[in-house]
Chimera marker file (.cmm) of the C-alpha trace (Angstrom):
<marker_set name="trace">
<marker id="1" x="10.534" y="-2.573" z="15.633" r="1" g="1" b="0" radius="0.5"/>
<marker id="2" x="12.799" y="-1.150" z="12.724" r="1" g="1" b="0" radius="0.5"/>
<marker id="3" x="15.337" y="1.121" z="13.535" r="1" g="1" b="0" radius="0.5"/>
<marker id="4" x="14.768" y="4.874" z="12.171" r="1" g="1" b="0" radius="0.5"/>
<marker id="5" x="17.055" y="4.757" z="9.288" r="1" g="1" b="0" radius="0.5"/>
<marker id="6" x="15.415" y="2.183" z="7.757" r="1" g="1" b="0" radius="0.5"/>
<marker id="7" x="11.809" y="3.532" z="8.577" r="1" g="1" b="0" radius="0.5"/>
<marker id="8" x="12.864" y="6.675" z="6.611" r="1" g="1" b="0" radius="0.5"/>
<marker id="9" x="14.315" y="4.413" z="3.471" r="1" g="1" b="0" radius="0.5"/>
<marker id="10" x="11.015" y="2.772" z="3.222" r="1" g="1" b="0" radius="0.5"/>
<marker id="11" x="9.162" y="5.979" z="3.633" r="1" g="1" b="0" radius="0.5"/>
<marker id="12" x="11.415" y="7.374" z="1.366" r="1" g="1" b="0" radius="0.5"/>
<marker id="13" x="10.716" y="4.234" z="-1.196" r="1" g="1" b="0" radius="0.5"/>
<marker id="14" x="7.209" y="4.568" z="-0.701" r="1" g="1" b="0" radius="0.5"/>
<marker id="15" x="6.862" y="8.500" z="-1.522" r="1" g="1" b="0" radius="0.5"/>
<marker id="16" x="9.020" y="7.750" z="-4.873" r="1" g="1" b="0" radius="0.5"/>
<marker id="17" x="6.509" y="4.598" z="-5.573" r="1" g="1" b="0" radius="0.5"/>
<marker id="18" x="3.926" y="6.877" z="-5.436" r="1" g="1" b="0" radius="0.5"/>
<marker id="19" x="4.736" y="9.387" z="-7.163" r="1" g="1" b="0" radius="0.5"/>
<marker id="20" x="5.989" y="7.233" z="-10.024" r="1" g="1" b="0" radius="0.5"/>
<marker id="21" x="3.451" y="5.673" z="-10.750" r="1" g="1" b="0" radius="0.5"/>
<marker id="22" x="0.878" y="8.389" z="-10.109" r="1" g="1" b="0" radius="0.5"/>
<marker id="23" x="3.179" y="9.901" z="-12.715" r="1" g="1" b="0" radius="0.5"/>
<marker id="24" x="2.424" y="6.854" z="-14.980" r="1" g="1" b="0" radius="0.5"/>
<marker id="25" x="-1.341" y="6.727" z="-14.789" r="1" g="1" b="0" radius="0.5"/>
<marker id="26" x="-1.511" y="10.282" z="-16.039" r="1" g="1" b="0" radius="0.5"/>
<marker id="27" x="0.713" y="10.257" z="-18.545" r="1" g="1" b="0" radius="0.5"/>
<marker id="28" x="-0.941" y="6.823" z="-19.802" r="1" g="1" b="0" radius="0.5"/>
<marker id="29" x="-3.631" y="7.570" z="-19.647" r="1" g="1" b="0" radius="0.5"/>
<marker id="30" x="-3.337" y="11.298" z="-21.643" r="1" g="1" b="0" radius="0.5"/>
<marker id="31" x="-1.191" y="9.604" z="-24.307" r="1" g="1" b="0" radius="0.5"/>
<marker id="32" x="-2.078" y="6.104" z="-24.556" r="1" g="1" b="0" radius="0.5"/>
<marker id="33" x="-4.955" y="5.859" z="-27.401" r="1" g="1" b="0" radius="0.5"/>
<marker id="34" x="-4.227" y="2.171" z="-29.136" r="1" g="1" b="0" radius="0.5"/>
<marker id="35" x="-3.683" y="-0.904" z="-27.306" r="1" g="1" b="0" radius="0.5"/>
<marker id="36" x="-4.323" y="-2.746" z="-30.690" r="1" g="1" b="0" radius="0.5"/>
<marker id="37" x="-0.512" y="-2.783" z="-30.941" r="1" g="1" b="0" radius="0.5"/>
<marker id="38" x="2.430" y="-4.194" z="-28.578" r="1" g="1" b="0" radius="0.5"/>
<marker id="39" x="4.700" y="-1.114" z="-29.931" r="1" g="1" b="0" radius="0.5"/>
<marker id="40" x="4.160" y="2.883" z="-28.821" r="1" g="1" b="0" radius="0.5"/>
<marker id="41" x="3.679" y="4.974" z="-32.167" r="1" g="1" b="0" radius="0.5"/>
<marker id="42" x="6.071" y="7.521" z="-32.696" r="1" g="1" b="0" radius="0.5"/>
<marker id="43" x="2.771" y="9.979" z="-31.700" r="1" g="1" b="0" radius="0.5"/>
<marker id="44" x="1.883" y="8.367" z="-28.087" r="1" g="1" b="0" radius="0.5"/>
<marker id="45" x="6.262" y="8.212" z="-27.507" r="1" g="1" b="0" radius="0.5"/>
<marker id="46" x="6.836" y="11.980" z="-28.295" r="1" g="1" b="0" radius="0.5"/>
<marker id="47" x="3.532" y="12.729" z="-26.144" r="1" g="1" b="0" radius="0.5"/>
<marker id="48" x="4.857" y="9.816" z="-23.096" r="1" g="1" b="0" radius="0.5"/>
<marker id="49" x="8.681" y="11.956" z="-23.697" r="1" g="1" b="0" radius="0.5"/>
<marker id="50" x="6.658" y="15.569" z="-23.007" r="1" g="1" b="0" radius="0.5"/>
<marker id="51" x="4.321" y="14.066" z="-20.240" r="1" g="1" b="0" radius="0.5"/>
<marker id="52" x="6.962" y="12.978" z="-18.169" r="1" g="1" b="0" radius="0.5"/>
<marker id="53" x="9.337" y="15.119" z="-18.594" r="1" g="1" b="0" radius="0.5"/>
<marker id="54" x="7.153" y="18.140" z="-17.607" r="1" g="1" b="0" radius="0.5"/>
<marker id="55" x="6.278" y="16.275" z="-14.189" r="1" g="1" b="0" radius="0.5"/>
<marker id="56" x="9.490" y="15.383" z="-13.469" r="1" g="1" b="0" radius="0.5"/>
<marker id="57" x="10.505" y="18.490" z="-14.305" r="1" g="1" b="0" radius="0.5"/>
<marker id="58" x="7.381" y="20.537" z="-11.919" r="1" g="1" b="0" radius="0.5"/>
<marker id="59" x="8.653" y="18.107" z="-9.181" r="1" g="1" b="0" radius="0.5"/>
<marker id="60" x="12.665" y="18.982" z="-9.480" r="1" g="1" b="0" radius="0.5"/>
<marker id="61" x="11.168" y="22.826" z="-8.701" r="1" g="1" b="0" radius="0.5"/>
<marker id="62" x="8.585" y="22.030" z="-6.095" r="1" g="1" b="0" radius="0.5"/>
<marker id="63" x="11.406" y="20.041" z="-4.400" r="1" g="1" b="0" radius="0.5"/>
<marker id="64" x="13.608" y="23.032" z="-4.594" r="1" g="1" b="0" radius="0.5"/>
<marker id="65" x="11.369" y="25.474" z="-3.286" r="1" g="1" b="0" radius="0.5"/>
<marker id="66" x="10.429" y="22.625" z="-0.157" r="1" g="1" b="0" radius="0.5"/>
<marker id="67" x="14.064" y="22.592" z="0.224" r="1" g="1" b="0" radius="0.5"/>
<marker id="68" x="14.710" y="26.180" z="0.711" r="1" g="1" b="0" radius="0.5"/>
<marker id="69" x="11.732" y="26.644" z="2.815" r="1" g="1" b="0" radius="0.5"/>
<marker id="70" x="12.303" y="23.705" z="5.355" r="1" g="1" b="0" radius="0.5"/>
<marker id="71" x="14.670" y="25.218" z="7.939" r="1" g="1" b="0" radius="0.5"/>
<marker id="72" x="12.631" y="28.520" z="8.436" r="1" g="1" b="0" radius="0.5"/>
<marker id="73" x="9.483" y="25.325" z="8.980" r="1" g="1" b="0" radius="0.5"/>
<marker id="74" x="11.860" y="23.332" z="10.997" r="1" g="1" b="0" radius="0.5"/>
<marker id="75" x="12.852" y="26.665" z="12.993" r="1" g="1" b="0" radius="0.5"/>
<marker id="76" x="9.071" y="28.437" z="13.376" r="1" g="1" b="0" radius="0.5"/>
<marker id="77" x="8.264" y="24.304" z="14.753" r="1" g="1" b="0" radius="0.5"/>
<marker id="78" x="11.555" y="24.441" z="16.965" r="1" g="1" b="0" radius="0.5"/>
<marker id="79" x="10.137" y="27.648" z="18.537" r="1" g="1" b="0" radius="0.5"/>
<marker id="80" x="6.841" y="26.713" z="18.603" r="1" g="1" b="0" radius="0.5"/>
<marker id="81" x="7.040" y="23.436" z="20.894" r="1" g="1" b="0" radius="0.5"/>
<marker id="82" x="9.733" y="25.012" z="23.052" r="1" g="1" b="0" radius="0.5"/>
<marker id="83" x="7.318" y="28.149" z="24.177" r="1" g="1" b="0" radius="0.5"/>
<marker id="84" x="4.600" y="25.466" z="24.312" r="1" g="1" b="0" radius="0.5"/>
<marker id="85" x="7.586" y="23.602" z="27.117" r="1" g="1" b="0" radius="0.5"/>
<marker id="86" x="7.425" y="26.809" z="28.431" r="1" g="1" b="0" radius="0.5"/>
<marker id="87" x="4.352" y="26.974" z="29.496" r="1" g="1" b="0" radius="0.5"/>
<marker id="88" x="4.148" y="23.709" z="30.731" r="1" g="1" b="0" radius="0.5"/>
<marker id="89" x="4.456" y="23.227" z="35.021" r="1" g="1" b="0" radius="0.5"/>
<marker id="90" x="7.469" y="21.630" z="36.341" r="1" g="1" b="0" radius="0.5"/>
<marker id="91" x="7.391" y="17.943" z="36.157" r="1" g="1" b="0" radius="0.5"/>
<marker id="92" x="5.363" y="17.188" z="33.625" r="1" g="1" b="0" radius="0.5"/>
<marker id="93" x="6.527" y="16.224" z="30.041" r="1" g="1" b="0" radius="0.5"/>
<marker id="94" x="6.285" y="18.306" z="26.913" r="1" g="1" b="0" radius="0.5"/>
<marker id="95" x="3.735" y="15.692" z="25.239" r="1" g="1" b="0" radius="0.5"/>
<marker id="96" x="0.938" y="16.702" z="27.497" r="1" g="1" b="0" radius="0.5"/>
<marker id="97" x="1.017" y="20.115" z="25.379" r="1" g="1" b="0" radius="0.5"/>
<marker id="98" x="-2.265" y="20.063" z="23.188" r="1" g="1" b="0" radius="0.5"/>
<marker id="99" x="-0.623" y="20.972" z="20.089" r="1" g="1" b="0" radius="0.5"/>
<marker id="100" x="2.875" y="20.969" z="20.533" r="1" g="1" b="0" radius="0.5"/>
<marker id="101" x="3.371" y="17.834" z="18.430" r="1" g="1" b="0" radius="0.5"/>
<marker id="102" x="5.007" y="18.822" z="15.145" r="1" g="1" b="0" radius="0.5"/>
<marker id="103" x="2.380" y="19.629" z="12.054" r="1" g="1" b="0" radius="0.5"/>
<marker id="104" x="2.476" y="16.974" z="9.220" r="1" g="1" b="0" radius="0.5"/>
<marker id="105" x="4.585" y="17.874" z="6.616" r="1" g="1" b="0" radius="0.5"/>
<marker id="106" x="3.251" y="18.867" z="3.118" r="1" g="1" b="0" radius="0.5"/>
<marker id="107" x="3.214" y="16.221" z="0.027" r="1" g="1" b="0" radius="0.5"/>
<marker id="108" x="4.992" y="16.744" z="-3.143" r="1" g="1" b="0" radius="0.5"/>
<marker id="109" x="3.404" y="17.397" z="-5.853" r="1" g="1" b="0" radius="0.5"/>
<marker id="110" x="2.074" y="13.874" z="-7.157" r="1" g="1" b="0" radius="0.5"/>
<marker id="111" x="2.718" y="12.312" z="-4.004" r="1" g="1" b="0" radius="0.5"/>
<marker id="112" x="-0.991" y="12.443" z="-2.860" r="1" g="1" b="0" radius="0.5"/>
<marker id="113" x="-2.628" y="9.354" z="-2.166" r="1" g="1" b="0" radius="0.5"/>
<marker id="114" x="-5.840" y="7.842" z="-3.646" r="1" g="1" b="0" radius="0.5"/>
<marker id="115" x="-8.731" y="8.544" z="-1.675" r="1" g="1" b="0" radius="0.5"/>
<marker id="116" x="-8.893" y="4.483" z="-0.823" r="1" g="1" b="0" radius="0.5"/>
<marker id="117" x="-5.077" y="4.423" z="0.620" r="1" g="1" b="0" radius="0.5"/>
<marker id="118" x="-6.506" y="7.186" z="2.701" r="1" g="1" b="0" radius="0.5"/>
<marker id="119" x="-9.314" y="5.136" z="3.820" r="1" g="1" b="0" radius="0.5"/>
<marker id="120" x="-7.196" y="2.065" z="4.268" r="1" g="1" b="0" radius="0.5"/>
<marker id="121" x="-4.585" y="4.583" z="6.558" r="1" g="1" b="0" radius="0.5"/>
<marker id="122" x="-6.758" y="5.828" z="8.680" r="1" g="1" b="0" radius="0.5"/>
<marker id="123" x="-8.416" y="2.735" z="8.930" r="1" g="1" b="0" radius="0.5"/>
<marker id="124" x="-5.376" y="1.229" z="10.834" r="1" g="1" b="0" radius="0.5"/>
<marker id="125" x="-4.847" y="3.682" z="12.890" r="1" g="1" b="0" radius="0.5"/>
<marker id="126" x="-8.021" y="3.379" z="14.186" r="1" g="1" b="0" radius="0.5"/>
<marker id="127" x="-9.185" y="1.149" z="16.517" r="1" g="1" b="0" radius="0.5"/>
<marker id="128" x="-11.485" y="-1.316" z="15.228" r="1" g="1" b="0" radius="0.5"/>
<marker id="129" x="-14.969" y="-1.380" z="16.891" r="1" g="1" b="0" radius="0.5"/>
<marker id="130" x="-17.830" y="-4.018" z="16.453" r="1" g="1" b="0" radius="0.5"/>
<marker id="131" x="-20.925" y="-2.690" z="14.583" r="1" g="1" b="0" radius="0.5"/>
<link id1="1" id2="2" r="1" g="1" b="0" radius="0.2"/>
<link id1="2" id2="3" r="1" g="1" b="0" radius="0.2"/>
<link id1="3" id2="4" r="1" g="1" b="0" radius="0.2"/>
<link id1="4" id2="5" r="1" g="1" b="0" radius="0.2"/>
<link id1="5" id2="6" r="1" g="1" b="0" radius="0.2"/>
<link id1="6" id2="7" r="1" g="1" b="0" radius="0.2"/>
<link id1="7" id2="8" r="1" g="1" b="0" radius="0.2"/>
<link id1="8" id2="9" r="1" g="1" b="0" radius="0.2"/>
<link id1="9" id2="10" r="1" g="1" b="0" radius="0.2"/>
<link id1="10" id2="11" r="1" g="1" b="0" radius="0.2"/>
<link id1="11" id2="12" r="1" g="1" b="0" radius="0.2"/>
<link id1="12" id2="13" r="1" g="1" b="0" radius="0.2"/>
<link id1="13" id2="14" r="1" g="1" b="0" radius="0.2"/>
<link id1="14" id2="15" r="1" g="1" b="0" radius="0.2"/>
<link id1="15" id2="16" r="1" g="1" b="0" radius="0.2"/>
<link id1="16" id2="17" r="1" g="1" b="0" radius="0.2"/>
<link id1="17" id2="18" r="1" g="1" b="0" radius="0.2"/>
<link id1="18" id2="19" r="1" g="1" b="0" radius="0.2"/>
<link id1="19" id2="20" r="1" g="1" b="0" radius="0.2"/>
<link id1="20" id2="21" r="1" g="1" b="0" radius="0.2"/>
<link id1="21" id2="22" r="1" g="1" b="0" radius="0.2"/>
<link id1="22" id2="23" r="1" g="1" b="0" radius="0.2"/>
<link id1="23" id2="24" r="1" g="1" b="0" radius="0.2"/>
<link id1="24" id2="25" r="1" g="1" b="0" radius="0.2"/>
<link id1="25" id2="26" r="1" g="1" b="0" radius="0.2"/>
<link id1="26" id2="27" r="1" g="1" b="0" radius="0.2"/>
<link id1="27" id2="28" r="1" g="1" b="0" radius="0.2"/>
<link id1="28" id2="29" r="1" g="1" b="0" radius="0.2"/>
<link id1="29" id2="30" r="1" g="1" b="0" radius="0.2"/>
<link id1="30" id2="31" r="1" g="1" b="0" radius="0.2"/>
<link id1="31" id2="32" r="1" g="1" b="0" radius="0.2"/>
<link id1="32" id2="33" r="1" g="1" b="0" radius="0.2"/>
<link id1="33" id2="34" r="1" g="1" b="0" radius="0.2"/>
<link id1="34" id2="35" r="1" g="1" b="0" radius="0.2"/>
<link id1="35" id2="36" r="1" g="1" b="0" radius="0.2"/>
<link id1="36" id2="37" r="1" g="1" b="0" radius="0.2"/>
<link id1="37" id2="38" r="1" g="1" b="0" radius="0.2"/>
<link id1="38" id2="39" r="1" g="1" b="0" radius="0.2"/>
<link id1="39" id2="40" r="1" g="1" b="0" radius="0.2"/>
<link id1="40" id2="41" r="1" g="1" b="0" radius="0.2"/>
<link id1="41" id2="42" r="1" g="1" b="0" radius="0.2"/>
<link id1="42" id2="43" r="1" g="1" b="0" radius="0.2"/>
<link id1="43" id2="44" r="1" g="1" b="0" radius="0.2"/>
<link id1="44" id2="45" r="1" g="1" b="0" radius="0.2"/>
<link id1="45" id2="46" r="1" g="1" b="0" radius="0.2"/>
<link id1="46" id2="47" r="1" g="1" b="0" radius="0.2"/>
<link id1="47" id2="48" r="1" g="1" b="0" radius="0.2"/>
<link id1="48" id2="49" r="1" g="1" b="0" radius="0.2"/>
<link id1="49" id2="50" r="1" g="1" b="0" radius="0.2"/>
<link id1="50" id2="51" r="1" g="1" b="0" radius="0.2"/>
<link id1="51" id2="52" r="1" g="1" b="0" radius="0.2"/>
<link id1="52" id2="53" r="1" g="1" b="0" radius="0.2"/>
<link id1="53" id2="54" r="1" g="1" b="0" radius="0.2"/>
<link id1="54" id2="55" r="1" g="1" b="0" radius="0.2"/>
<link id1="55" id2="56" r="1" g="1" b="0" radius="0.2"/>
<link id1="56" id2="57" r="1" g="1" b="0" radius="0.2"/>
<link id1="57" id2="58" r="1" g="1" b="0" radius="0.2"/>
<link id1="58" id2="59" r="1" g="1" b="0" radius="0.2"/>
<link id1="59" id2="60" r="1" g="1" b="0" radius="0.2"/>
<link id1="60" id2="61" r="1" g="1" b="0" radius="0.2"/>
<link id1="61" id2="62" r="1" g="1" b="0" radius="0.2"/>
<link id1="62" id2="63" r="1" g="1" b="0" radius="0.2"/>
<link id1="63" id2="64" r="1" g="1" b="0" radius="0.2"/>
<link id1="64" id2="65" r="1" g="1" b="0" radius="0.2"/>
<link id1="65" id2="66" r="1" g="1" b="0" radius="0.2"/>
<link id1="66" id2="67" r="1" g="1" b="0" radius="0.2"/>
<link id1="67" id2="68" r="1" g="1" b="0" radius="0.2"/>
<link id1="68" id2="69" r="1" g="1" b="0" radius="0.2"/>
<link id1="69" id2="70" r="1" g="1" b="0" radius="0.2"/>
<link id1="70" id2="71" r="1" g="1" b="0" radius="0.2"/>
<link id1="71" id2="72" r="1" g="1" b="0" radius="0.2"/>
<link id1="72" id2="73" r="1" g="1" b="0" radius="0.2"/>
<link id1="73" id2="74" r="1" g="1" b="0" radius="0.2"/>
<link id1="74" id2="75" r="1" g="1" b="0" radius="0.2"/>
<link id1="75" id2="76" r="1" g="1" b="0" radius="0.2"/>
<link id1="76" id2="77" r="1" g="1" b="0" radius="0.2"/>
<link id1="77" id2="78" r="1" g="1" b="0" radius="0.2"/>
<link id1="78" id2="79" r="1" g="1" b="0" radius="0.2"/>
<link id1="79" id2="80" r="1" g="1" b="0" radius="0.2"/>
<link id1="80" id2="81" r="1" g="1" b="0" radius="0.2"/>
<link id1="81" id2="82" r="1" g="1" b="0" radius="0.2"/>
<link id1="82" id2="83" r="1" g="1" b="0" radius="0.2"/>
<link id1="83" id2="84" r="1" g="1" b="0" radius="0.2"/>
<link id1="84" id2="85" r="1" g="1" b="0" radius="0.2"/>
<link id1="85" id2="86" r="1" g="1" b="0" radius="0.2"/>
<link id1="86" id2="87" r="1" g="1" b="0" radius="0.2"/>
<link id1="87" id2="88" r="1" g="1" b="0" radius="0.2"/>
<link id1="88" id2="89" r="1" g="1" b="0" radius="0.2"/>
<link id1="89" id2="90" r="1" g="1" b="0" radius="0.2"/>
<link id1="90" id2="91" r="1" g="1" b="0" radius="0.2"/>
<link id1="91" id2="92" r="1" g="1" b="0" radius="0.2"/>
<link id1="92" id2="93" r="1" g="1" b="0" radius="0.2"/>
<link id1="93" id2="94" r="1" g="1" b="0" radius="0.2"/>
<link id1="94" id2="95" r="1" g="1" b="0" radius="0.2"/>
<link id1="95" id2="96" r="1" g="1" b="0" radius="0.2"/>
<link id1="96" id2="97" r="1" g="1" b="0" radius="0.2"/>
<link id1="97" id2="98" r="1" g="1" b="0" radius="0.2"/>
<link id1="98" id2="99" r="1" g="1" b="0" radius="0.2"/>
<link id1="99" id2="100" r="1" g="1" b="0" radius="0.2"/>
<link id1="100" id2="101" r="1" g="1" b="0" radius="0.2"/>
<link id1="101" id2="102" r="1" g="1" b="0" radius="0.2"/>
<link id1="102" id2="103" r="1" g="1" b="0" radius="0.2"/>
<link id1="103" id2="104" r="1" g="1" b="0" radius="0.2"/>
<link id1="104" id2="105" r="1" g="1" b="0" radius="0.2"/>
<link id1="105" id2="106" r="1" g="1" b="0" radius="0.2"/>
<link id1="106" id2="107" r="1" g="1" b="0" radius="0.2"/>
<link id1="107" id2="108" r="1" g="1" b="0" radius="0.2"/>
<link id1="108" id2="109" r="1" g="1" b="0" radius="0.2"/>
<link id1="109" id2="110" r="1" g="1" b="0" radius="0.2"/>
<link id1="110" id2="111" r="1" g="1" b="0" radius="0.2"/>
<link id1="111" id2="112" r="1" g="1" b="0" radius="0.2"/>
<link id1="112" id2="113" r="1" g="1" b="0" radius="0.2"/>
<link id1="113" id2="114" r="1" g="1" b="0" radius="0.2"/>
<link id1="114" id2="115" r="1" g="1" b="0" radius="0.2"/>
<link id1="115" id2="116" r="1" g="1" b="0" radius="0.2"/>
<link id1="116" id2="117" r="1" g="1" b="0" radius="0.2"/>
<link id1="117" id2="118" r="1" g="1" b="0" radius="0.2"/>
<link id1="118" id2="119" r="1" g="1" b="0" radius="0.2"/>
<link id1="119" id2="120" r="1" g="1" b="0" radius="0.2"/>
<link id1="120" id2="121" r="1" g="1" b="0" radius="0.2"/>
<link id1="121" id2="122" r="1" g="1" b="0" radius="0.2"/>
<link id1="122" id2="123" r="1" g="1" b="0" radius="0.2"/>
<link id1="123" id2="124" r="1" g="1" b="0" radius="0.2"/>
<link id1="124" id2="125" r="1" g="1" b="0" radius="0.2"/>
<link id1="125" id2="126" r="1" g="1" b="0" radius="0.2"/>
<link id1="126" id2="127" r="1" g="1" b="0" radius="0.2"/>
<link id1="127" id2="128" r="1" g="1" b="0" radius="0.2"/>
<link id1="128" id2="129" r="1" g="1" b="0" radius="0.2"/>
<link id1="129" id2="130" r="1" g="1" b="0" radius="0.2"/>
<link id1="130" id2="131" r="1" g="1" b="0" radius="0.2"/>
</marker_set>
């Protein structure tokens, strides 16, 4: 098993894969319009310069805002499991709560994945059954 630093690095890598090139397919495929020729024209690299810079720059602010809102999420998720340990009898451990395991996170803009990674995700954490 990989230690948790390095789980979060990869997770990390993988998040700024994915938005990259989700970031690439649009912008490709919204400015893109000759593949006749190896070189951009000066029309698809002013539109490629716009594209990107617009999501990197819608990403920068949805980042901001995540970042300002995460410690009242953290806290609200903090309170949460502990009067869910509250409830619980003595003896028994706070994962028997229904419901007191943390909420997933929300994506970054551009981070969602394509319907088929979702399929392949769920797909391992399923078990697999014979048909």
């Amino acid at each position: 098993m990989e230690p948790p630093g390095e789980q979060q690095q990869l997770r990390s890598l993988r998040d700024f894969l994915l938005v990259y090139n989700r970031m690439t397919e649009l912008c490709f495929l919204r400015c893109i319009s000759n593949l006749n020729y190896r070189a951009l024209t000066r029309e698809e690299e002013a539109c490629l310069d716009g594209c990107a810079g617009k999501l990197v720059h819608s990403n920068h602010r949805l980042m901001g805002a995540y970042v300002q809102l995460m410690p009242s999420i953290v806290q609200r998720r903090i309170s949460d499991y502990e009067a869910a340990a509250a409830q619980v009898a003595p003896g028994s451990s706070p994962k028997e709560v229904p419901g007191a395991a943390p909420a997933p996170l929300p994506a970054a803009v551009g981070t969602e994945t394509h319907p088929n990674q979702r399929v392949a995700a769920s797909a391992e954490s399923t078990p697999d059954t014979v048909s």
